[in-house]
N, C-alpha and C positions, 0 to 999 in steps of 0.2 A: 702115261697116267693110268697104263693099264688095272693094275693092283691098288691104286690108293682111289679109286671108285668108289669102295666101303665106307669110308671115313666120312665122303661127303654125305651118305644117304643117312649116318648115324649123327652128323650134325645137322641135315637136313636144311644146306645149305646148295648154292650153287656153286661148283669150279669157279666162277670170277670172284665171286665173293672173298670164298677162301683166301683164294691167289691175293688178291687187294688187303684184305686182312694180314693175313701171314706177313707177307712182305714189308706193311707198314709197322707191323708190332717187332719182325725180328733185322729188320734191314738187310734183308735176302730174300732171294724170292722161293717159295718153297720146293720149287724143283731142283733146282740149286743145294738146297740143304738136302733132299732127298738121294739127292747123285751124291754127294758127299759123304749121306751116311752109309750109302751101299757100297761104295768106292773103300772107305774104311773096313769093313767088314769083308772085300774081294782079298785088302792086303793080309789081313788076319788069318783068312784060310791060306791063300799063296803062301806065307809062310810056317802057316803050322800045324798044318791038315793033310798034307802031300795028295792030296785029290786030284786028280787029271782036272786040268784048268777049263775042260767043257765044267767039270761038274761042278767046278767053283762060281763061274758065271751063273749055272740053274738054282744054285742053292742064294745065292744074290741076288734074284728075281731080276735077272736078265732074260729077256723071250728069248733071244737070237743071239750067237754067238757074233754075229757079224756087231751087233751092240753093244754087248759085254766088250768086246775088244777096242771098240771106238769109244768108247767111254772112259773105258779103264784109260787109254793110252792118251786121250786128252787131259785125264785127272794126273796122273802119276810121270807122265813123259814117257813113258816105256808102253809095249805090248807086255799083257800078263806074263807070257813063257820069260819076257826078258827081264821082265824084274823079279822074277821068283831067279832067278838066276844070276842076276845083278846083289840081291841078299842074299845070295850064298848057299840058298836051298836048291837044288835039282828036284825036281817032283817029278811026276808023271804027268804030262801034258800036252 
């Protein structure tokens, strides 16, 4: 929840709030949609950015590569290196 701090102080609401809200208006819960939309945006640069895949996770506001990578490979089935490479690009990584 590092980075989406902002958002609450500009709604000037609480994290539960939100969370309660969110969840009930989109039937998901917002972290959830949060990792999805950053997990879309991992695949977009993996394949079309040829970026060393540290820098694809920091440009994804991943803190820690040990995250980016458990993330990614929960979302996608694969380790970053292995799906940039599964789609047929070799990058730098």
């Amino acid at each position: 929840m590092e980075g989406e701090i902002w958002v609450l102080k500009i709604l000037d609401q609480s994290p539960e709030h939100l969370v309660h809200v969110y969840k009930q208006e989109r039937r998901m819960p917002i972290f959830q949609q949060l990792t999805e939309l950053r997990t879309g945006k991992v695949r977009y640069y993996l394949l079309c950015s040829g970026w060393p895949v540290s820098k694809v996770g920091t440009a994804c506001g991943f803190s820690t590569a040990a995250l980016f990578s458990r993330t990614f490979r929960l979302q996608a089935g694969l380790a970053p290196p292995d799906f940039r490479l599964h789609q047929g690009l070799r990058g730098r990584g």
